[in-house]
N, C-alpha and C positions, 0 to 999 in steps of 0.2 A: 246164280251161285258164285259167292267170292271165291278167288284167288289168294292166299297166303304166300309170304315169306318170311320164316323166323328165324335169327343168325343166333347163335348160343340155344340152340333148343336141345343138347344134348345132354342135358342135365339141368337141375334147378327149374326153376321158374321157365323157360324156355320149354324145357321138355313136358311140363306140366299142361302148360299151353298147348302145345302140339297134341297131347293125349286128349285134352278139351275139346277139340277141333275137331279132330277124328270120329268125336263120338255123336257130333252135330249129323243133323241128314246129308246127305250127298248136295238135296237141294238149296241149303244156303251157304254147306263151306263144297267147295269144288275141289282142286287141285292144290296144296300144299307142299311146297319146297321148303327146307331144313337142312340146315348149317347146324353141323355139330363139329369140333375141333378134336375130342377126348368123350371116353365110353361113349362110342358109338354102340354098342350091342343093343341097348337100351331103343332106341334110335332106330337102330336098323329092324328091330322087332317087331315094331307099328308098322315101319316101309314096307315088310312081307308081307302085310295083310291084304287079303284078296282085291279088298277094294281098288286098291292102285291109286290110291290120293293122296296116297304122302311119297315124296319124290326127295332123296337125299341129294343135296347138294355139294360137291366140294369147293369151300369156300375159307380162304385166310383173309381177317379182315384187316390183318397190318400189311399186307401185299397189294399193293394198288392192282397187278395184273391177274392176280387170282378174283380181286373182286370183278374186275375187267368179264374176267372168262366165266363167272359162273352169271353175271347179269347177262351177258349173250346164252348163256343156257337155258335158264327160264325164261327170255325173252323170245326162243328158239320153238323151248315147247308149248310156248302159250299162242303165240300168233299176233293176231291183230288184238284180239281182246286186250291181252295188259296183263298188270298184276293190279291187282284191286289195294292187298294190304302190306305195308312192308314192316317188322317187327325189329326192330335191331336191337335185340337182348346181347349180343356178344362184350364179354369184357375183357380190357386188356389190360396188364397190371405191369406198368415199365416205371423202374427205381431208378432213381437219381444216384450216379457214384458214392456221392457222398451225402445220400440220404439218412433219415433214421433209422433205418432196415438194420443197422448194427448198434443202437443201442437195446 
């Protein structure tokens, strides 16, 4: 059973994935961590489900020491195994002062 980790899985395409995942058997998707930044509800509603495979992570991907601390977290709950898949859907959108952004 893989290991996931999806950053932007809390809406879009990330989250869609994540619902994908969840709905595989126990025995090929495992344990699931998810980084969602905004509408979390969505997100946290899979995380409640009995199973306990989806594991929400808090993770800011412009923060060197957030990404720091959440890779020692799942690094923490998985052990020797690993993480099998790493997904990095997270997008950041940073404008230039004097970008186009104002025409």
């Amino acid at each position: 059973m893989a290991s996931f980790l999806i950053t932007g899985a809390s809406r879009g395409f990330g989250l869609a994935l994540t619902r994908e995942l969840v709905s595989r058997p126990a025995s090929e998707v495992g344990h699931h961590y998810c980084h969602g930044a905004r509408r979390l509800p969505d997100l946290n509603k899979i995380a409640k489900r009995p199973s306990g495979r989806v594991v929400v992570v808090k993770l800011d991907v412009t923060d060197d020491a957030s990404v720091k601390k959440a890779a020692a977290e799942v690094e923490a709950k998985l052990g020797a195994k690993g993480l099998d898949v790493l997904i990095n859907n997270a997008g950041v959108c940073q404008y230039a002062p004097d970008s186009t952004n104002s025409m």
